[in-house]
C-alpha positions, -999 to 999 in steps of 0.1 A, spaced: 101 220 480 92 216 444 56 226 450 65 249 472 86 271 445 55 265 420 34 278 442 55 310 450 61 316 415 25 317 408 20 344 435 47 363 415 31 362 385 -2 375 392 11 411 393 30 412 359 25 420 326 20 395 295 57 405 285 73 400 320 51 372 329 67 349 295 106 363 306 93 354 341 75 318 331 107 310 308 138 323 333 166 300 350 167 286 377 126 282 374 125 264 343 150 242 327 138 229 290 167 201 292 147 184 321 113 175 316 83 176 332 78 159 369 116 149 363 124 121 392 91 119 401 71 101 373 64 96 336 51 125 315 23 111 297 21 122 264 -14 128 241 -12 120 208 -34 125 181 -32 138 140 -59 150 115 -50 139 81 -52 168 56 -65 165 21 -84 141 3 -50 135 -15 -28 128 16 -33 89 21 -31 83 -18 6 82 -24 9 41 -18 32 24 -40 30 -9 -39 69 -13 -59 85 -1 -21 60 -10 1 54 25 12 25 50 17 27 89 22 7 110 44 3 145 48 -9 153 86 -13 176 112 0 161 143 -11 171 177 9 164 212 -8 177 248 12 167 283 10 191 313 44 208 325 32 226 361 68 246 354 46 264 328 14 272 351 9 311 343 -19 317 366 -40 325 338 -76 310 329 -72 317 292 -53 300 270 -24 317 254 -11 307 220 24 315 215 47 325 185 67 288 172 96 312 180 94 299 216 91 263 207 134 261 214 130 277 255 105 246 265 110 213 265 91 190 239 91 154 235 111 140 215 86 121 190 95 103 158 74 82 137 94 44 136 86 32 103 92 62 86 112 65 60 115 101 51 94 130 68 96 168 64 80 197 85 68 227 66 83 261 65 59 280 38 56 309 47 70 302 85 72 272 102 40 255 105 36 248 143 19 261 166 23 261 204 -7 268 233 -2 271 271 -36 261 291 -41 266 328 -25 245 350 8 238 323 -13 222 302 9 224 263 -7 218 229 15 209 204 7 211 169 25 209 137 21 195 101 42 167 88 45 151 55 60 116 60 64 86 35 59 57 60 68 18 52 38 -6 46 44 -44 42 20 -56 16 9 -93 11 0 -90 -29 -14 -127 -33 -50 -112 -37 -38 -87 -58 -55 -65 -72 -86 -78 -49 -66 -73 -15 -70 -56 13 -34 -43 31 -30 -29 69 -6 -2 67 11 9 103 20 46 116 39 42 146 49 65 173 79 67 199 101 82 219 136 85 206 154 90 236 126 84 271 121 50 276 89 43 292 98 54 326 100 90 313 69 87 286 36 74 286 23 78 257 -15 79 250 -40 86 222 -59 118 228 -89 94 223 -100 64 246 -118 45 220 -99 22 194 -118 39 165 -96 65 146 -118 75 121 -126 110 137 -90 118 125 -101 113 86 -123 137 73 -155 122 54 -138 130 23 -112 113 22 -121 76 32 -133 70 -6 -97 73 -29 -92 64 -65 -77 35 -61 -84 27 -27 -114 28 1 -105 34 41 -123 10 53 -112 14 91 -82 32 113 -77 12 142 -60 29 175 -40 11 197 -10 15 225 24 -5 216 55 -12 240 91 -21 227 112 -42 244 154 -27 233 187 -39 245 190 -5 266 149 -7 283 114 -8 275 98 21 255 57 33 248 40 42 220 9 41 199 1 27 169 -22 36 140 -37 12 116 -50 25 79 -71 -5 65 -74 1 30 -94 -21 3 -82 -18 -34 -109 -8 -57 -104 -33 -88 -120 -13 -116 -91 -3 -129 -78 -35 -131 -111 -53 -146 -110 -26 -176 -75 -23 -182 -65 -60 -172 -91 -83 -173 -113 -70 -198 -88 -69 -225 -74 -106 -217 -110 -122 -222 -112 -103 -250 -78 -116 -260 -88 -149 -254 -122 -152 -274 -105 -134 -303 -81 -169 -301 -111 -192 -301 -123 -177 -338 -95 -199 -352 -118 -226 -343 -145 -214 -369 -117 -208 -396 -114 -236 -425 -75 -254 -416 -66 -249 -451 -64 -211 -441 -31 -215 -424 -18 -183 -425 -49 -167 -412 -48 -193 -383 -10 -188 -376 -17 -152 -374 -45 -147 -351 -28 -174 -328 7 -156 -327 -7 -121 -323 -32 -133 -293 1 -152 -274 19 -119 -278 -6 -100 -265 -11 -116 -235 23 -119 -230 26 -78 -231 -3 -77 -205 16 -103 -184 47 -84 -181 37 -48 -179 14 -62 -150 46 -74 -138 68 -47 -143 43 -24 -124 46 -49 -90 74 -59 -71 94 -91 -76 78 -110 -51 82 -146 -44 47 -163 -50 23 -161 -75 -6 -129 -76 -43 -137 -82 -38 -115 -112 -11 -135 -121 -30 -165 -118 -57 -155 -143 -34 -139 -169 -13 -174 -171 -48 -192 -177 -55 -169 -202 -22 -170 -221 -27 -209 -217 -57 -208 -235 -46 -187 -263 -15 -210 -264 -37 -241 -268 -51 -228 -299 -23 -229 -319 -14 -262 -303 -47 -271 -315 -38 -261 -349 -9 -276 -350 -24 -308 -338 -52 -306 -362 -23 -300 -394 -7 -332 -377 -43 -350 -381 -49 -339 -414 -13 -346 -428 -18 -384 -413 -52 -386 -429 -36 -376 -462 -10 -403 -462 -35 -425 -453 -58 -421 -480 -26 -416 -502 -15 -455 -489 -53 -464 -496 -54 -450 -534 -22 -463 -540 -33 -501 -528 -63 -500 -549 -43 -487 -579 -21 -514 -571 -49 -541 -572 -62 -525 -600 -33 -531 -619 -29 -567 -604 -61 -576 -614 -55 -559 -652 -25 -583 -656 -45 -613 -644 -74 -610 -669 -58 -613 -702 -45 -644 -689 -76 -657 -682 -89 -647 -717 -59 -667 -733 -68 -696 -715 -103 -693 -725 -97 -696 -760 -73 -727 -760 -100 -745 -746 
């Protein structure tokens, strides 16, 4: 009976005009936008696929909240034979008719803030194949959570997810699918964009995801940014200057010991200065609960500049020994000198009475 109405609409259609074929397409009791398509019959499957826009859009990733913020055009395609015109073009509609047809009700999981676009109108647009076929297109700008493992830091490489479900239509309503069939999402980055400043996309992997709720079972699909830090930043304003740091410390070594206040110095300066490094290194992470790679190397470094003043100080420590030891020494022989004075005139008196 379902069909059967289609059907009869579709002869019905054929002889109006564009205007009267949309208030015929859109009128009660034909088509209802709170039930969706193939409604007690079977799931709607849902295509999903995005282009991301600018060279800029994947570079927002802030390691302090674990986030990273995109800047996409997302496309969604099922088929509602409700909205079969009869037509073999395609017709694009005004977004003005996006509230009289049903859409799915998509939301990205791990988002944590997202915004649609409204400069100078709304930007989405809405297309109506043959055969009820409905393109859904509109641009987002989302700031999406990304659980970083930093131990490598900065010479890591982090997954970051983008996940899409249904908020409402468990998976007995919606099937969703990517508009793809491979697993390989670079097509949706533009050649531009994969090199970043301070990352490189090295891969987007594509996959299908179910959810097992209290309340049922739900689809969706899963996008996976790979990206690998580029370190340059990190070996000139990091590394560089603590090795520097470092060998600066080690020219105490060539200075005489008597120059204590040279020594003292170039010692205190260098442990300050690695401290500096260490903590604005720090400040710029989160407070994590293991120790970076970075980290790593910037405590070796402030132990080496620390040992140089302990080696200083150990060397003063020498030197002040060997000076009460040759102190003891003069004063023993200046002692037997003095023994040995009194002991000869005695001898000399002696000498004479015999």
């Amino acid at each position: 009976m379902f069909l059967y109405s289609i059907q009869y609409s579709k002869q019905q259609l054929s002889n109006l005009t564009m205007t009267q074929r949309l208030d015929s397409l859109f009128k009660r009791p034909r088509y209802d936008p709170r039930l969706r398509p193939y409604f007690n019959e079977k799931p709607v499957t849902v295509k999903v696929g995005f282009w991301v826009k600018s060279v800029l859009a994947i570079d927002a990733i802030n390691e302090m909240n674990m986030d990273f913020g995109l800047d996409i055009f997302l496309r969604q395609r099922w088929t509602d034979p409700r909205l079969d015109h009869g037509l073999r073009d395609t017709l694009s509609l005004s977004n003005t008719i996006i509230s009289q047809i049903w859409l799915p009700d998509s939301y990205f999981k791990n988002a944590k803030d997202a915004s649609f676009h409204d400069v100078t109108a709304q930007n989405m647009m809405i297309t109506i194949g043959p055969s009820g076929v409905v393109d859904y297109n509109a641009r987002v700008t989302l700031k999406a959570s990304c659980p970083m493992d930093l131990k490598l830091y900065p010479m890591d490489v982090q997954h970051c997810p983008l996940i899409i479900e249904s908020y409402g239509y468990d998976m007995n309503n919606i099937a969703y699918k990517w508009e793809i069939n491979s697993e390989d999402g670079m097509s949706f980055v533009p050649s531009d964009m994969k090199m970043l400043p301070q990352f490189k996309l090295t891969e987007l992997q594509l996959s299908l995801l179910y959810t097992t709720y209290v309340i049922g079972n739900w689809s969706g699909v899963k996008a996976s940014f790979t990206l690998q830090r580029l370190y340059s930043y990190q070996v000139i304003h990091l590394y560089g200057p603590s090795a520097l740091i470092v060998t600066l410390s080690w020219l105490t070594f060539l200075l005489p010991r008597s120059q204590s206040p040279a020594r003292v110095t170039l010692g205190v300066t260098s442990v300050l200065t690695i401290v500096t490094i260490l903590t604005m290194s720090n400040n710029a992470m989160p407070k994590v609960n293991y120790v970076k790679a970075i980290d790593k190397y910037l405590i070796v470094s402030f132990l080496f500049v620390f040992c140089s003043l302990v080696e200083y100080a150990f060397v003063l420590l020498l030197d002040r020994g060997k000076r009460k030891f040759e102190q003891r020494k003069r004063d023993l022989k200046n002692f037997k000198d003095k023994v040995k004075q009194r002991k000869e005139p005695n001898s000399e008196g002696i000498n004479r009475v015999t």
